[in-house]
C-alpha positions in Angstrom: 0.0 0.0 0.0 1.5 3.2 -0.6 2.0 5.5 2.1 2.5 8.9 0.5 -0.9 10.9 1.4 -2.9 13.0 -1.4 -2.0 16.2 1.1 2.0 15.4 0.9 3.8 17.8 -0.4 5.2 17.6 -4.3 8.9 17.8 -3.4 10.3 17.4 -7.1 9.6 15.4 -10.5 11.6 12.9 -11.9 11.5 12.1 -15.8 12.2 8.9 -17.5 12.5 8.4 -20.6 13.5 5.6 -23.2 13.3 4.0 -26.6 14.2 0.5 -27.7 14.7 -1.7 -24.8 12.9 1.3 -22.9 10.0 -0.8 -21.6 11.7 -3.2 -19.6 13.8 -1.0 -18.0 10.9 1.5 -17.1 9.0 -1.7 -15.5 12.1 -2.4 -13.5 13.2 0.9 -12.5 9.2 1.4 -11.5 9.2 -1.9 -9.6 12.2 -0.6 -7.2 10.6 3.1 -6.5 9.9 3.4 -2.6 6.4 4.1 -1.5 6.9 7.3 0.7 8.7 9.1 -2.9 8.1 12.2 -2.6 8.1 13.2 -6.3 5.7 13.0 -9.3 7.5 10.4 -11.5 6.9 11.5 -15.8 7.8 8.2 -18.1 8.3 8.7 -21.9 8.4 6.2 -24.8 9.1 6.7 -28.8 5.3 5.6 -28.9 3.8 5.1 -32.8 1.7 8.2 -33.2 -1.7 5.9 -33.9 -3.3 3.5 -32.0 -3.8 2.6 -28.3 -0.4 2.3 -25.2 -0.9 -0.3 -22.4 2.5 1.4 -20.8 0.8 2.8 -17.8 -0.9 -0.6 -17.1 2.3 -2.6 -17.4 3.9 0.0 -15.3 1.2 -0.1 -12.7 1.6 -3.6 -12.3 5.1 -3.5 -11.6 5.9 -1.8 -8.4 4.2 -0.4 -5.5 3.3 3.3 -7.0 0.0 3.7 -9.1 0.5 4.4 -13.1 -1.9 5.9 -15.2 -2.0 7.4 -18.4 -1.3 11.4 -18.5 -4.0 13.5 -19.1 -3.5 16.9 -20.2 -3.9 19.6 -17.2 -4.1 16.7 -14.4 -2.4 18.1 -11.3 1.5 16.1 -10.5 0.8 14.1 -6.9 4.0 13.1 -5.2 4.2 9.2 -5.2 2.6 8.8 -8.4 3.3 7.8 -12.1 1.9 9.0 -15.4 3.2 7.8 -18.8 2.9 9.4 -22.2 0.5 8.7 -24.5 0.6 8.1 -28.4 1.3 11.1 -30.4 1.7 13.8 -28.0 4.7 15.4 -26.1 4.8 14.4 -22.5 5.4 17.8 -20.3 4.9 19.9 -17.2 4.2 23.3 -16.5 3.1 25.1 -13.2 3.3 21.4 -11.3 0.5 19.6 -13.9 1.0 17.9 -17.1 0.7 19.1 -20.6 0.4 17.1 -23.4 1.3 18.3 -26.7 1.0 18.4 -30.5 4.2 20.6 -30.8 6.5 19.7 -33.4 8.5 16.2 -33.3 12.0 16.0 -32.0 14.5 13.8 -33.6 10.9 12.6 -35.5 9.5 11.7 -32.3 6.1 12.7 -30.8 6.6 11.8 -27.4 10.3 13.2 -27.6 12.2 12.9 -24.6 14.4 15.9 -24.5 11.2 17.6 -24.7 9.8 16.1 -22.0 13.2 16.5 -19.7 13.5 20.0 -21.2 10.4 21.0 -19.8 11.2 19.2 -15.9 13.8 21.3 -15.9 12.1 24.5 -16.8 9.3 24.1 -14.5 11.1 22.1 -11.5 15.0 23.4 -12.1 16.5 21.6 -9.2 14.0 19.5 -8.1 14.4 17.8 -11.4 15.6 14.5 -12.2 16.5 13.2 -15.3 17.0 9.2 -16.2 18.1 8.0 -19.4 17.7 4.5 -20.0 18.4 2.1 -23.1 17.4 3.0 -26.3 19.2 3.8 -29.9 20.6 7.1 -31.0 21.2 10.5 -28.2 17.6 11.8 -28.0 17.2 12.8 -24.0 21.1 13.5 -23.8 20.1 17.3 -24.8 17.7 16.8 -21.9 20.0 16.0 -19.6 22.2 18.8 -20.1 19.1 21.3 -19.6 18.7 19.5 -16.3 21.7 19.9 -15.2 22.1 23.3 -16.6 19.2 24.4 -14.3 20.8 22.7 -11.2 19.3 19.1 -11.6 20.4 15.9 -11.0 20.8 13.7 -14.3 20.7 9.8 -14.5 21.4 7.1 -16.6 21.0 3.2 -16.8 24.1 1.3 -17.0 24.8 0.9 -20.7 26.3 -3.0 -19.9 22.6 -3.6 -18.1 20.6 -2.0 -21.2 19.2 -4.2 -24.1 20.5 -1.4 -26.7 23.3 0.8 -24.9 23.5 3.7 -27.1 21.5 6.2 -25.7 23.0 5.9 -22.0 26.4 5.4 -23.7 26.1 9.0 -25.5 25.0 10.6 -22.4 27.9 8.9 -21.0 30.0 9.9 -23.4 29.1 13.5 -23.1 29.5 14.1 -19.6 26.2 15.0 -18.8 25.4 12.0 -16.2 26.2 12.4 -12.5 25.3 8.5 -11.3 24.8 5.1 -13.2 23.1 2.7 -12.2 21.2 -0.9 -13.5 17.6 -0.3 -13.9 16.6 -2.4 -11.1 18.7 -0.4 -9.1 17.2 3.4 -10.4 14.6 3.5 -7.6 16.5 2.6 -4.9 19.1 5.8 -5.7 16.1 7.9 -6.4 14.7 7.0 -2.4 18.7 8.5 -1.6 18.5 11.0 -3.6 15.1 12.5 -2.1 16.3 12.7 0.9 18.7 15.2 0.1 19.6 19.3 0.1 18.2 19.7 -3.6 19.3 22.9 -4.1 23.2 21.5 -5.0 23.1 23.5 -7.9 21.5 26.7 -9.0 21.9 28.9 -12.2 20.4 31.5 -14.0 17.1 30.8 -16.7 18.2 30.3 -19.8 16.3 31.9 -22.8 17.1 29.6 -25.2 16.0 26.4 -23.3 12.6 28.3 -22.4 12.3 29.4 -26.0 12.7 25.1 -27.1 10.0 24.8 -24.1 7.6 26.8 -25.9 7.9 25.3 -29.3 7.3 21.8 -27.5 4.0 23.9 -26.0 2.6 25.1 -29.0 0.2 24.2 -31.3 0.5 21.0 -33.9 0.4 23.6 -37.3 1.6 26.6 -35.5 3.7 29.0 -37.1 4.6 32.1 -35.3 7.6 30.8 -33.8 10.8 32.6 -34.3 13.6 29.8 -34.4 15.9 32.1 -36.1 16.8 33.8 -32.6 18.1 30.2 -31.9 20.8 30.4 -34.3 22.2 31.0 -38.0 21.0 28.8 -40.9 22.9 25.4 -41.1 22.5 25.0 -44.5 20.7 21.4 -43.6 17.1 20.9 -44.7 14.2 19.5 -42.1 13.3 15.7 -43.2 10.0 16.1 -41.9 8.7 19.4 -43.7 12.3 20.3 -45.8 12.2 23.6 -44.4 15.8 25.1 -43.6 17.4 24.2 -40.2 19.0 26.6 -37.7 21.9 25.6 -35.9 21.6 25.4 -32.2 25.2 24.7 -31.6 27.6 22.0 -33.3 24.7 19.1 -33.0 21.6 20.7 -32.6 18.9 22.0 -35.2 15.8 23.3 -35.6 13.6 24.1 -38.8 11.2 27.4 -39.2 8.2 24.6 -38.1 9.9 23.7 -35.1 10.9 20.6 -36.2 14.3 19.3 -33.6 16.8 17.2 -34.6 20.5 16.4 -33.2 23.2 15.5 -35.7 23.1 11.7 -35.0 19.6 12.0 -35.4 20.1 14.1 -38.8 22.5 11.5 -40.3 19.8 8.7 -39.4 17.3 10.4 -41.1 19.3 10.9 -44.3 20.1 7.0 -44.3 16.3 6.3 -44.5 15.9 9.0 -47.7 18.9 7.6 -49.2 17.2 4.3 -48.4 14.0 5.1 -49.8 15.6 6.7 -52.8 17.6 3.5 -53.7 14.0 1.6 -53.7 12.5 3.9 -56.0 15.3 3.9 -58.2 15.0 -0.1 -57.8 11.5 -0.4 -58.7 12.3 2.4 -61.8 14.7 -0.1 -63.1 12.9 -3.1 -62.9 10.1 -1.3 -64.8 12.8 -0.1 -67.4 14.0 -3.7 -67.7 10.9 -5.2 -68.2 9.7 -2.9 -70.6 12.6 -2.9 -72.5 12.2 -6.8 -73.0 8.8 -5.9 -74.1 9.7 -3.7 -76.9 12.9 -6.1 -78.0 10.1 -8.8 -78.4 8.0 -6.3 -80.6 10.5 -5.1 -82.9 10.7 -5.4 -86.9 14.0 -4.9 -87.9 17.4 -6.9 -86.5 18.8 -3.3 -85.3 15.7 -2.2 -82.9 16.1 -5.9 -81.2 19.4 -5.2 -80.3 18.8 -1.4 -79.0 16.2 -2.6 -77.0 18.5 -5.9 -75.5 21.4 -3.8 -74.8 19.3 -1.3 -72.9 17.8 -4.1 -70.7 21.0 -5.6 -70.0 22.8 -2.6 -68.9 19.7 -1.8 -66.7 19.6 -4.9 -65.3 23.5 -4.2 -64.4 22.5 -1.4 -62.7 19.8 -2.9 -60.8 22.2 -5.8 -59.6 24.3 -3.2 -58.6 21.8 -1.3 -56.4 20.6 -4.6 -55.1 23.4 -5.0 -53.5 24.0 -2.1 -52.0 20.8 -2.3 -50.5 21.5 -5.6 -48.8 24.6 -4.0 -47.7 22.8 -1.0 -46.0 20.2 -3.3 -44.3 22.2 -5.7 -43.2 24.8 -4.0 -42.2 24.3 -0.6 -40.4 23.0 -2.3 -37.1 19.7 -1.2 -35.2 17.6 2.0 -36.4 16.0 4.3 -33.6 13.0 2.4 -31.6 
């Protein structure tokens, strides 16, 4: 039974947040939480846009804090757990959730440096940040707006995580103050509420609460001004091919809102270039076909032999981007989950 009273007193927020790999960890990390926590607990997935999450259910069976699904303007209750939901951002602002259509981040709608971005706009440092096992680095950008705003950031071992990535590019960019196995995350967070929370302190940053806004906003809005964020990269949005500003070395944003980190960036070019070498398959395989066709239909000796030499050179070519394809598959390891 948990002991934490609806009258206790919201000492902080923790948000979690994960991709492939991310529900297992969340369900153990959730399964070691103590009862008396004083904080509001957030938890984040890349969830498909469409169709219906059984997160908060899993979570709720898991450990001795309730789970339910957020719901947008529900007031945070210390001890308590609320997940995201399928195609909106997972937030807080003024100590109650706010789900959002803003725009996607790293093509993800819930994004998780949106989510940590906004703990640490609203809580500063009462904020806790936990990274756990996933693909790519979205939530490392997250972390460092935590700790920017005096937080305490997080991250599951990377040897303990079905895919390593994500904590091992927070590691790797010294933005995590403790490690720890997923089984182990609650227990430290029970520590870690029990101390001085003020450790750190700093000044708002502008920038940060402009990115908070954008996450706010409407799904079609507009009248953002990303240019304050920085010059033009000379990089184009995947999602809506508007230009993107550079935020930094590996940050972007387009005139939508669009966010993207570099890693991210590159991944999304691989799938274009991806999708492009299918079209160009399926193109060729038309071409080769038809040119058969025609070679079958011809009068004179000459035609016949235009007609065969232009389906076997296209049928060279197609070989050839066969291959590469099977190359790119089957060879550039796990995609973003």
């Amino acid at each position: 039974m948990v002991s934490i009273s609806p009258e206790q007193e919201l000492r902080g927020v923790v948000a979690m947040g994960g991709s492939a790999g991310g529900v297992e960890a969340l369900t153990k990390a959730a399964a070691g939480l103590p009862e008396d926590l004083p904080y509001a607990v957030l938890m984040t997935l890349h969830l498909p846009a469409h169709g219906p999450s059984v997160l908060a259910q899993i979570i709720d069976r898991a450990g001795p804090l309730p789970a339910v699904s957020a719901e947008d303007g529900a007031p945070l209750r210390a001890g308590h757990i609320y997940t995201a939901v399928p195609g909106r951002h997972l937030l807080v602002r003024d100590h109650h959730i706010a789900l959002s259509e803003g725009p996607t981040e790293n093509g993800h709608r819930p994004a998780i440096n949106a989510l940590f971005r906004s703990a640490a706009v609203a809580f500063g440092p009462r904020a806790i940040g936990v990274l756990l096992s996933g693909v790519l680095d979205d939530g490392v950008l997250g972390l460092v707006a935590i700790r920017s705003r005096g937080g305490t950031t997080l991250c599951q071992e990377p040897a303990d995580a079905l895919f390593p990535t994500m904590p091992s590019n927070a590691l790797r960019a010294g933005v995590v103050d403790q490690c720890a196995a997923a089984s182990d995350i609650g227990r430290l967070l029970g520590k870690l509420a029990e101390r001085d929370q003020a450790v750190r302190s700093s000044a708002p940053d502008p920038y940060m609460e402009l990115e908070n806004r954008i996450a706010m906003s409407e799904r079609f809005a507009v009248d953002m001004d990303t240019e304050k964020l920085g010059p033009p990269s000379g990089f184009t949005c995947p999602d809506c091919s508007g230009s993107l500003q550079a935020l930094g070395d590996d940050n972007y944003r387009c005139h939508i809102g669009h966010a993207w980190t570099a890693e991210a960036l590159l991944s999304a070019r691989d799938h274009e270039v991806q999708n492009a070498l299918w079209i160009a398959v399926r193109s060729l395989d038309e071409k080769s076909r038809l040119a058969h066709r025609l070679r079958g239909q011809a009068t004179s000796a000459a035609m016949r032999e235009r007609f065969s030499t232009m389906a076997s050179e296209t049928e060279h070519a197609l070989a050839v981007l066969r291959e590469r394809l099977d190359l790119i598959e089957n060879g550039s390891g796990p995609r973003d989950g």
